[in-house]
TORBA-667355 format. One record per residue (C-alpha): residue number from 1; residue in one letter; z, x, y. Coordinates in nm, 2 decimals. Example, Ala and Ser with C-alpha at 12.3 -4.5 7.8 and 13.67 -1.06 7.14 Angstrom:
2
+-----+-----+--------+--------+--------+
|   n | res |      z |      x |      y |
+-----+-----+--------+--------+--------+
|   1 |   A |   0.78 |   1.23 |  -0.45 |
|   2 |   S |   0.71 |   1.37 |  -0.11 |
+-----+-----+--------+--------+--------+
//
This chain:
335
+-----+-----+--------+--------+--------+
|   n | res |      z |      x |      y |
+-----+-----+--------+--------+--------+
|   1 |   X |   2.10 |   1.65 |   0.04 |
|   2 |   X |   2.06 |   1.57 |  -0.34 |
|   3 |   X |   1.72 |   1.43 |  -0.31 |
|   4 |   X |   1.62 |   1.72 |  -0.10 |
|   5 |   X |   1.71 |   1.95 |  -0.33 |
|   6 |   X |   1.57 |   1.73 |  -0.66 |
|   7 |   X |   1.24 |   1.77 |  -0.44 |
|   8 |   X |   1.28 |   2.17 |  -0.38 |
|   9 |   X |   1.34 |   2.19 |  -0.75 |
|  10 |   X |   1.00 |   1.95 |  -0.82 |
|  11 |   X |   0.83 |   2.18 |  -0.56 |
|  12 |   X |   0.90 |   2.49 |  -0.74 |
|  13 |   X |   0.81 |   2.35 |  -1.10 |
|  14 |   X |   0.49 |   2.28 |  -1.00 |
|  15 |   X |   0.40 |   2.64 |  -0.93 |
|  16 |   X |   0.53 |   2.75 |  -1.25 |
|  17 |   X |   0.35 |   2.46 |  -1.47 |
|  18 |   X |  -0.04 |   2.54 |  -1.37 |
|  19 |   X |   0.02 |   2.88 |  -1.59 |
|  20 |   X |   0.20 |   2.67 |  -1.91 |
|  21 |   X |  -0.05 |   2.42 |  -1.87 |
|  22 |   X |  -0.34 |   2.76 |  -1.97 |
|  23 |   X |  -0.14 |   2.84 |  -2.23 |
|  24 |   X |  -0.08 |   2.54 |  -2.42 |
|  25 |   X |  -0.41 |   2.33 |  -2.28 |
|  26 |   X |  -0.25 |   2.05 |  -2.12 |
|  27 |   X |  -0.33 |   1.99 |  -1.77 |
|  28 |   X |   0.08 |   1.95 |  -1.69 |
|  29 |   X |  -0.08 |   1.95 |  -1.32 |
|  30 |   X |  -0.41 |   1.78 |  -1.26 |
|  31 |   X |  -0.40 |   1.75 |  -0.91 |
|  32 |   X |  -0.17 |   1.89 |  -0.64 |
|  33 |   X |  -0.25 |   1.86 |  -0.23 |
|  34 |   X |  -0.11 |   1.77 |   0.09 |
|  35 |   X |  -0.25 |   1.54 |   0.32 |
|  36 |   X |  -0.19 |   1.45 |   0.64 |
|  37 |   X |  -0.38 |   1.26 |   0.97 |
|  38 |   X |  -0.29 |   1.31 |   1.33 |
|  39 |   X |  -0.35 |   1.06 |   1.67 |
|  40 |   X |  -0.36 |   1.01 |   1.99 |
|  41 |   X |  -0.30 |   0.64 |   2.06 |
|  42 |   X |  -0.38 |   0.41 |   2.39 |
|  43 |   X |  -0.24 |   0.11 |   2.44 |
|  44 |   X |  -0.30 |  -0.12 |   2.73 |
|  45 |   X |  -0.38 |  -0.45 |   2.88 |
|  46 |   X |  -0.12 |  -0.75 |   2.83 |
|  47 |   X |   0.02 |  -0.75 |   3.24 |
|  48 |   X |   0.21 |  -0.41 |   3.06 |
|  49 |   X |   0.25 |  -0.08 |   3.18 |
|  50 |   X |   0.00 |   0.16 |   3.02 |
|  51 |   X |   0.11 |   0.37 |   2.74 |
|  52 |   X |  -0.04 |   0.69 |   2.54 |
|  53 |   X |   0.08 |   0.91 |   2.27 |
|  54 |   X |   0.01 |   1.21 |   2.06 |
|  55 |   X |   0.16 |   1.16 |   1.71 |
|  56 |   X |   0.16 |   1.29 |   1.37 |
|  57 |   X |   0.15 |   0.96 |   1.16 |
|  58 |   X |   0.13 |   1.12 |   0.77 |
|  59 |   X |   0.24 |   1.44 |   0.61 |
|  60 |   X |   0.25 |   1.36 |   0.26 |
|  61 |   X |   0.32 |   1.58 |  -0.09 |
|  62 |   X |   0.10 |   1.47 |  -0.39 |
|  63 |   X |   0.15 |   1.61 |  -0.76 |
|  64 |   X |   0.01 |   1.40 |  -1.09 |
|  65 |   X |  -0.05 |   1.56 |  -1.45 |
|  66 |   X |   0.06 |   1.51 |  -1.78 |
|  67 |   X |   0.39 |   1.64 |  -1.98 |
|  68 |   X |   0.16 |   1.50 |  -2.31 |
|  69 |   X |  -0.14 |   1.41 |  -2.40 |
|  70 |   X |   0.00 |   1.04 |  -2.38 |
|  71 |   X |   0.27 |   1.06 |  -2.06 |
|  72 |   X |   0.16 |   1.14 |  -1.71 |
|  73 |   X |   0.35 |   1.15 |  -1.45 |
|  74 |   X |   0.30 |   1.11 |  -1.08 |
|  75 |   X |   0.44 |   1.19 |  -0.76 |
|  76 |   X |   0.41 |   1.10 |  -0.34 |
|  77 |   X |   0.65 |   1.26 |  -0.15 |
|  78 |   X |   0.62 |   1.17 |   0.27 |
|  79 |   X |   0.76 |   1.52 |   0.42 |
|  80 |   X |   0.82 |   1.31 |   0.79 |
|  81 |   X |   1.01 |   1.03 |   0.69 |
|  82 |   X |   1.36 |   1.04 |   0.66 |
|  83 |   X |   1.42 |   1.12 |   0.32 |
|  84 |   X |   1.72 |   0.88 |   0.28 |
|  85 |   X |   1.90 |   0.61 |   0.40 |
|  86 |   X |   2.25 |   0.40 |   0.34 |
|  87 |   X |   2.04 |   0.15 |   0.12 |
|  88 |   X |   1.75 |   0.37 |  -0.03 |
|  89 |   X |   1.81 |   0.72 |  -0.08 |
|  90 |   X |   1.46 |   0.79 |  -0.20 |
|  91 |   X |   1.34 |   0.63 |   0.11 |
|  92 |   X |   1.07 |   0.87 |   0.14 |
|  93 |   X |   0.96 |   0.86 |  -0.21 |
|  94 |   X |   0.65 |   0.63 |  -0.24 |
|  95 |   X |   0.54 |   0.73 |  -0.63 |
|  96 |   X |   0.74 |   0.88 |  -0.88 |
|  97 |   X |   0.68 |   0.70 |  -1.20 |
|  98 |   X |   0.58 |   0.84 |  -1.58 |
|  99 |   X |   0.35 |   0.65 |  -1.76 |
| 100 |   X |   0.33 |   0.62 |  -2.13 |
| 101 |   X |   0.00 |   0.53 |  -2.28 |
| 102 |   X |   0.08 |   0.42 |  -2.60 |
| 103 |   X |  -0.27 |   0.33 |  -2.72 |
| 104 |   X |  -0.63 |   0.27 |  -2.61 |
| 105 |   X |  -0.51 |  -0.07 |  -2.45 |
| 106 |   X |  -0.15 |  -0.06 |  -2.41 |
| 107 |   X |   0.06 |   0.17 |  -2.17 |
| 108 |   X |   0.41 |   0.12 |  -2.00 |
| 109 |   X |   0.53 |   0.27 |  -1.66 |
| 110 |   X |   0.86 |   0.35 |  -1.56 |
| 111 |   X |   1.01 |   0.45 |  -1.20 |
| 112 |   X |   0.89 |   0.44 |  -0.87 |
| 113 |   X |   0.59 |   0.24 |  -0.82 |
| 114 |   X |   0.35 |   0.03 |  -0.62 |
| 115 |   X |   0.50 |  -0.38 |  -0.62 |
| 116 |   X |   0.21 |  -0.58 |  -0.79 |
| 117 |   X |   0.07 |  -0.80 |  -0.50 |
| 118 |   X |  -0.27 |  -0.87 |  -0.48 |
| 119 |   X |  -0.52 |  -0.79 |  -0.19 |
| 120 |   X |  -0.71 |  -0.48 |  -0.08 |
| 121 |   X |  -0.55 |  -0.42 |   0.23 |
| 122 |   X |  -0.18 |  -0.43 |   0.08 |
| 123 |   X |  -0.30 |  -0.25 |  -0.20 |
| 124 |   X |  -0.46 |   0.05 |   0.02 |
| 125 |   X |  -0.33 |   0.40 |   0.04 |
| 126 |   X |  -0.12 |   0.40 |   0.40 |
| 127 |   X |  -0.30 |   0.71 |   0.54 |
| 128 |   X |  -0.66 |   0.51 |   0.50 |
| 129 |   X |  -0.53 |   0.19 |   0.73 |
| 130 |   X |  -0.52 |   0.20 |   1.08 |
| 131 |   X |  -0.39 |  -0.13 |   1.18 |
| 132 |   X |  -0.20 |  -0.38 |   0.95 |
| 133 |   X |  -0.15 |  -0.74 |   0.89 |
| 134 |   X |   0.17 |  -0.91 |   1.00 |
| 135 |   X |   0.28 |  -0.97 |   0.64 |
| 136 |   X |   0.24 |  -0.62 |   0.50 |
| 137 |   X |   0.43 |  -0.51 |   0.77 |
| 138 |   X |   0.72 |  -0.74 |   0.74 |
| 139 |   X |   0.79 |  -0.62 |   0.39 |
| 140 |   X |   1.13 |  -0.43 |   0.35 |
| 141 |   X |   0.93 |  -0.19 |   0.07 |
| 142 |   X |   0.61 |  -0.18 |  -0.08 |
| 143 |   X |   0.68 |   0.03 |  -0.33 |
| 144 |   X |   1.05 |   0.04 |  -0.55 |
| 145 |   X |   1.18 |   0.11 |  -0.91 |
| 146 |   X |   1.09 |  -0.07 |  -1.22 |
| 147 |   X |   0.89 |  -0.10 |  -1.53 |
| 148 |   X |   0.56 |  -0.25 |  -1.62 |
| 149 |   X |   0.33 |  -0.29 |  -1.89 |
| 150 |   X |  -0.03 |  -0.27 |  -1.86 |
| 151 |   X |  -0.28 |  -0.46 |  -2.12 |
| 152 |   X |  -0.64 |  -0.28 |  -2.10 |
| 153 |   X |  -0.88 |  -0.50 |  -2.21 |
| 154 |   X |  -1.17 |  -0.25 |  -2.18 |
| 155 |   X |  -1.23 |   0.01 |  -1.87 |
| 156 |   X |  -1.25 |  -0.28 |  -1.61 |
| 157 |   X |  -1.00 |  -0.51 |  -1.69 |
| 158 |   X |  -0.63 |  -0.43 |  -1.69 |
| 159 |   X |  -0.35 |  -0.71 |  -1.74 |
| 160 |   X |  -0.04 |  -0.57 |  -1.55 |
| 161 |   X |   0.34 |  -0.75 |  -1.59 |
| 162 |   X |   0.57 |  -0.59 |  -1.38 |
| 163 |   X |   0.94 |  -0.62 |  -1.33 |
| 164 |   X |   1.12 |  -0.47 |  -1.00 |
| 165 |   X |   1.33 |  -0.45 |  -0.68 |
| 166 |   X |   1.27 |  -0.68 |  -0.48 |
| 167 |   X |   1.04 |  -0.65 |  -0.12 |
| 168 |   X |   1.24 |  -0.88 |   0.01 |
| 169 |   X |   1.58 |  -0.74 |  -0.01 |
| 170 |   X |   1.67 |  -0.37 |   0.11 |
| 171 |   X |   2.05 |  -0.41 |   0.08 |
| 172 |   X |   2.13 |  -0.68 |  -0.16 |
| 173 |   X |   2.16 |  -0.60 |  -0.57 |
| 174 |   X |   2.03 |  -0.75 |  -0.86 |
| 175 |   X |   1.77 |  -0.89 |  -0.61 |
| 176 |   X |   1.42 |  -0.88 |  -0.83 |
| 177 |   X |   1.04 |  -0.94 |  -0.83 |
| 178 |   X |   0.85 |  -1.09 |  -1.18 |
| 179 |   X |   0.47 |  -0.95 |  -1.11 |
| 180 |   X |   0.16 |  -1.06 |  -1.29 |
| 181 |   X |  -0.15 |  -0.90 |  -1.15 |
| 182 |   X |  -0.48 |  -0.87 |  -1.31 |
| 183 |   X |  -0.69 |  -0.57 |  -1.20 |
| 184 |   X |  -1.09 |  -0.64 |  -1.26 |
| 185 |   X |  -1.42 |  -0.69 |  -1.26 |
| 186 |   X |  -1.60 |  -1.00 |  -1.22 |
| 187 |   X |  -1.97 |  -0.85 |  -1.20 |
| 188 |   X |  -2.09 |  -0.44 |  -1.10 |
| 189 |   X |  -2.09 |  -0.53 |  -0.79 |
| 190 |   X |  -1.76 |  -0.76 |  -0.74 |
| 191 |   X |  -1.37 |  -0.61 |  -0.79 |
| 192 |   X |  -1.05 |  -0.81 |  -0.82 |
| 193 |   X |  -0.71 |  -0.77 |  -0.74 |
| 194 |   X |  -0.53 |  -1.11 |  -0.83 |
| 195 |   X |  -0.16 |  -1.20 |  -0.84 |
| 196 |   X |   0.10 |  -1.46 |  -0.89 |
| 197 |   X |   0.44 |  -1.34 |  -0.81 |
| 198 |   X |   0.77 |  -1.48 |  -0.85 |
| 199 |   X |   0.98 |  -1.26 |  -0.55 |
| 200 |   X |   1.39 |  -1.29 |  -0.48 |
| 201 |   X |   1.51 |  -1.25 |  -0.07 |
| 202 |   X |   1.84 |  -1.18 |   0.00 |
| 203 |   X |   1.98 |  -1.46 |   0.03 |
| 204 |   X |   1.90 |  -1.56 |  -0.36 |
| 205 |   X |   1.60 |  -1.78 |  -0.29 |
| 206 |   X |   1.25 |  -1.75 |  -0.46 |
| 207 |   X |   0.95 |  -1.71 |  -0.29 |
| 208 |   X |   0.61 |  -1.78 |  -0.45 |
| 209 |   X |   0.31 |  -1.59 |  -0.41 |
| 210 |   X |  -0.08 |  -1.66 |  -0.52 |
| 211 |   X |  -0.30 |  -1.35 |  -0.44 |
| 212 |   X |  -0.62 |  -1.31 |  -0.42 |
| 213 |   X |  -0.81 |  -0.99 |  -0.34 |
| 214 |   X |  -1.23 |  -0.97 |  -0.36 |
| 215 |   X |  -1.41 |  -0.68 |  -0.32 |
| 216 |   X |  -1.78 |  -0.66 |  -0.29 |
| 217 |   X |  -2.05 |  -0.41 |  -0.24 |
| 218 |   X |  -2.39 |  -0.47 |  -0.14 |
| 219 |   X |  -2.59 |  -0.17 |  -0.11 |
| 220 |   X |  -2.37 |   0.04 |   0.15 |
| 221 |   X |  -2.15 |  -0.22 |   0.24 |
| 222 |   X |  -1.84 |  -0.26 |   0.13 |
| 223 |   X |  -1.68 |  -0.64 |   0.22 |
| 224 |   X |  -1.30 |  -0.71 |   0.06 |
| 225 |   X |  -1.15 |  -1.06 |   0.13 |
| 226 |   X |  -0.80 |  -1.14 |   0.06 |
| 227 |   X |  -0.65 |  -1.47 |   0.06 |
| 228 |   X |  -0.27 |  -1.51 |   0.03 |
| 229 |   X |  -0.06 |  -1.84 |   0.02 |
| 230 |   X |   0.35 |  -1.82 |  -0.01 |
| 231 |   X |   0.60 |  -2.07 |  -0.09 |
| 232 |   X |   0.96 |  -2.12 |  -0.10 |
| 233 |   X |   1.05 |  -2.30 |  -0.46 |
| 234 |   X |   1.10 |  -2.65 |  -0.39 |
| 235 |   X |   1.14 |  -2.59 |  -0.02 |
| 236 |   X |   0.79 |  -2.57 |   0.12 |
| 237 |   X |   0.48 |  -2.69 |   0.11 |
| 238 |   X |   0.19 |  -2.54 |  -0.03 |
| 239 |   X |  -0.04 |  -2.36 |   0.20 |
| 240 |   X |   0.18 |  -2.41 |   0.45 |
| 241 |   X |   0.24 |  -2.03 |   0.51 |
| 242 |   X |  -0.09 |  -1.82 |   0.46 |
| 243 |   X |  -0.31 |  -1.53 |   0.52 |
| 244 |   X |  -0.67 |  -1.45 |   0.57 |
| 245 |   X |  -0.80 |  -1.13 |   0.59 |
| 246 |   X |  -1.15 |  -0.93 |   0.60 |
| 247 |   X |  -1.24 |  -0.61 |   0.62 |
| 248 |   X |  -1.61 |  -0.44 |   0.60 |
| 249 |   X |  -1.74 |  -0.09 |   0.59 |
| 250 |   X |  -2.10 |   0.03 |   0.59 |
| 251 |   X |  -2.16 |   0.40 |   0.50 |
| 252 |   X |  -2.42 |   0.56 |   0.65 |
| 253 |   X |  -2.47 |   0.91 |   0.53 |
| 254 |   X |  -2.13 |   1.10 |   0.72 |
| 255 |   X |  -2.04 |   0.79 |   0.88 |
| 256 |   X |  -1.82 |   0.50 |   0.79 |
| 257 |   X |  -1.87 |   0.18 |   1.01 |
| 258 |   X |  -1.56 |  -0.03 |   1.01 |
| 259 |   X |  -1.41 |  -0.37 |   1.11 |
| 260 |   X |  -1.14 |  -0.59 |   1.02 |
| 261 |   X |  -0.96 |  -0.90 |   1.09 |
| 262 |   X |  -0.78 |  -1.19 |   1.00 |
| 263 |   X |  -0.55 |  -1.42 |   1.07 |
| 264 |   X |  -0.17 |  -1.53 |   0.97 |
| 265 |   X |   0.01 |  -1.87 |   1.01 |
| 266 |   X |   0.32 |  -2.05 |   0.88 |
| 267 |   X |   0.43 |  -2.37 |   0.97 |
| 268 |   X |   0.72 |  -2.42 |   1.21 |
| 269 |   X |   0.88 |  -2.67 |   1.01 |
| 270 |   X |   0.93 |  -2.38 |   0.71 |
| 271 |   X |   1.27 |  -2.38 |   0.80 |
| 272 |   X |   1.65 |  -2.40 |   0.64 |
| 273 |   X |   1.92 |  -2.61 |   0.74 |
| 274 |   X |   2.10 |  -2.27 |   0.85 |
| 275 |   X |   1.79 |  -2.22 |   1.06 |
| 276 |   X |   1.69 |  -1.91 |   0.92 |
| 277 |   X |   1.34 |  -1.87 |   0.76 |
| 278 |   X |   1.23 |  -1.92 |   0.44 |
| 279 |   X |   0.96 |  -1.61 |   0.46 |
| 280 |   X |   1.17 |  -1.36 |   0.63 |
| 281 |   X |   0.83 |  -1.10 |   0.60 |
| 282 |   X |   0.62 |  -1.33 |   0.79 |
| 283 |   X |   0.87 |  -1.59 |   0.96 |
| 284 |   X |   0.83 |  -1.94 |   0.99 |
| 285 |   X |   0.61 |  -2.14 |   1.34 |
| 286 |   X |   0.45 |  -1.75 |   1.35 |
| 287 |   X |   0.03 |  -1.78 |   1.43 |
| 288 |   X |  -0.06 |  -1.40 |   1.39 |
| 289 |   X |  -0.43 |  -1.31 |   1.46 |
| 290 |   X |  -0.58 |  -0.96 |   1.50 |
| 291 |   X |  -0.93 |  -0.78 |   1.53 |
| 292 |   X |  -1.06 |  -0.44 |   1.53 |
| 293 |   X |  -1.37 |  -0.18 |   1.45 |
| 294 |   X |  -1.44 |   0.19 |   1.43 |
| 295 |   X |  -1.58 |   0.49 |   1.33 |
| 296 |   X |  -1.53 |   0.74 |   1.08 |
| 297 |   X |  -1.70 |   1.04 |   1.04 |
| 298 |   X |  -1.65 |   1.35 |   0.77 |
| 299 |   X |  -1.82 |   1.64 |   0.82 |
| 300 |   X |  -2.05 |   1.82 |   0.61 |
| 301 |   X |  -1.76 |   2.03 |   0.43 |
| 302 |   X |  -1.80 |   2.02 |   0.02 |
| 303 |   X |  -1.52 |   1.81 |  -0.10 |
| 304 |   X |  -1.51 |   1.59 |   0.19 |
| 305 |   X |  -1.15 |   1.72 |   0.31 |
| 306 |   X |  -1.17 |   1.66 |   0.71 |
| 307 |   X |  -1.22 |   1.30 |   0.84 |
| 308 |   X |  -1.26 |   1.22 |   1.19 |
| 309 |   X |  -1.19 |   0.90 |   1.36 |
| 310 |   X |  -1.22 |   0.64 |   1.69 |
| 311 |   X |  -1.06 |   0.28 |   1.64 |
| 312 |   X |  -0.93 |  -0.04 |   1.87 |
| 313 |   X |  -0.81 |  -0.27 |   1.76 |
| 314 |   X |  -0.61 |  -0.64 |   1.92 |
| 315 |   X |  -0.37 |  -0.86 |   1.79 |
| 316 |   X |  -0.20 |  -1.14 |   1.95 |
| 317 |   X |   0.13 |  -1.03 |   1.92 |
| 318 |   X |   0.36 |  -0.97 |   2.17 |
| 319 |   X |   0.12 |  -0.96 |   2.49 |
| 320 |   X |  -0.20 |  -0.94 |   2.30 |
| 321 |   X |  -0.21 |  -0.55 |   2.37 |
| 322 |   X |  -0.51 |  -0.36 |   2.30 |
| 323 |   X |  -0.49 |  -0.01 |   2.11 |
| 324 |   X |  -0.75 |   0.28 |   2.09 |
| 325 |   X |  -0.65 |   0.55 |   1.82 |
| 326 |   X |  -0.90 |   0.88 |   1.80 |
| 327 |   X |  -0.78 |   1.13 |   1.52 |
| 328 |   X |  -0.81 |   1.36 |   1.24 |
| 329 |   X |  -0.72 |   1.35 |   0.82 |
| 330 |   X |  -0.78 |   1.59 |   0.62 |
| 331 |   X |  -0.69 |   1.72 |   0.27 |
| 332 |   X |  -0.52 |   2.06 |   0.16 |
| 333 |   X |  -0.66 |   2.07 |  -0.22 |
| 334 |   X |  -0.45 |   2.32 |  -0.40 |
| 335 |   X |  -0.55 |   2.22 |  -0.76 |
+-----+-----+--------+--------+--------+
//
């Protein structure tokens, strides 16, 4: 009930600071909307019975400005998730961080925040991915409290150390994650998100993690390439436990073409004495492989705030079901 409250309180701030911010010209609020997508979804095939579903997959409550000219704040609130639970009672909190830029290359955050692992489909806002790998998915959090300092090098190139909970642990204390990511540019046309990150399970073992995540445009077309490889200190062997994964979009005019796949393995021999798995997000003898495409459409509203969209998508999980989603996004822009 506290955090509900807190995020009544938050609520109502926000339409008092908009005025201050005239007064004293600071944008206090730069941007404040709601967002949300709805689906149907179709799932068949795999000698299983065939199942459909309306559902309403985001609601979400964005606010970011600045208290000063050199502290911002930000803040994601998802309004149909439960807000709380026994181990996280901000559950349903994904950002709510201030940042502190102390100069033109130096600035610190502190709070709620995104964990520092490389790749472009990891790193992708949830409401803009349709199907996931197995790893993402396996993660206890994505996002949790800590600090981090960022090192700007110039407008491209950003040198990010983070310190946090760990993704690995949603119950246990003092269970952390030592983050080094560097956000870049290798040439105009080619974006990085690298890692190396040193991550703590429950069970007080560390988990190594080299990430590398591409992303190139050519004319239209957008093509990202992650590759991932994890190891257990002293446990495992290297690229023994890996992912692949590809994803390419070509714009043309309203329309978004799409597709994506990739592929997930760790070796069957990754395993304790205990018998327990030394990845617990993507466990050990799994073989994970999935595929799909689609459309996206936006129609000719200014702002873009409405997107459209058909996907299917396969995996060979479970009984290598297929899935058809067709749904609608869109944007409620308030400031």
């Amino acid at each position: 009930m506290a955090v509900k409250q807190l995020f009544s309180v938050l609520f109502a701030l926000t339409l008092f600071l908009p005025a201050r911010a005239e007064e004293d010209s600071l944008h206090l609020v730069d941007k404040l909307f709601f967002e949300a997508r709805g689906n149907f979804h179709n799932e068949f095939g795999g000698g299983m019975p065939h199942k459909g579903i309306f559902s309403g997959d985001y609601f979400n409550f964005n606010v970011s400005g600045h208290i000063s000219p050199s502290v911002s704040y930000r803040i994601r609130q998802r309004l149909v998730k439960a807000a709380y639970n026994e181990h996280n009672i901000f559950n349903a909190t994904d950002f709510l961080w201030i940042n502190w830029q102390a100069d033109k290359h130096f600035s610190f955050t502190f709070g709620k925040q995104p964990i520092y692992i490389g790749g472009y489909e990891y790193d992708s806002t949830p409401i803009d991915v349709y199907y996931w790998s197995k790893f993402s998915g396996g993660l206890y959090k994505v996002y949790s409290f800590g600090v981090s300092a960022t090192y700007s090098f110039n407008p491209h190139q950003d040198l990010i150390f983070q310190f946090c909970e760990s993704p690995l642990s949603n119950v246990t204390p003092n269970t952390f994650a030592w983050n080094l990511a560097w956000r870049g540019r290798l040439f105009p046309w080619w974006s990085t998100i690298w890692s190396v990150n040193l991550v703590e399970d429950e069970m007080n073992r560390f988990q190594q993690y080299a990430a590398l995540g591409n992303r190139m445009f050519f004319g239209p077309v957008q093509f990202d390439l992650d590759l991932m490889t994890r190891e257990t200190i002293g446990k495992t062997k290297a690229f023994s436990d890996w992912s692949v994964i590809c994803k390419i979009i070509w714009s043309v005019g309203d329309w978004n073409i799409c597709t994506k796949f990739g592929r997930e393995a760790n070796s069957s021999a990754n395993i304790a004495a205990d018998g327990t798995s030394y990845d617990i997000a993507f466990p050990a003898g799994s073989d994970f492989s999935y595929a799909g495409a689609g459309l996206e459409y936006f129609p000719r509203i200014k702002g873009r705030p409405v997107r459209l969209h058909t996907v299917w998508y396969w995996n060979t999980d479970g009984n290598s079901r297929h899935n058809f989603d067709i749904g609608i996004t869109w944007w409620m822009r308030l400031k």
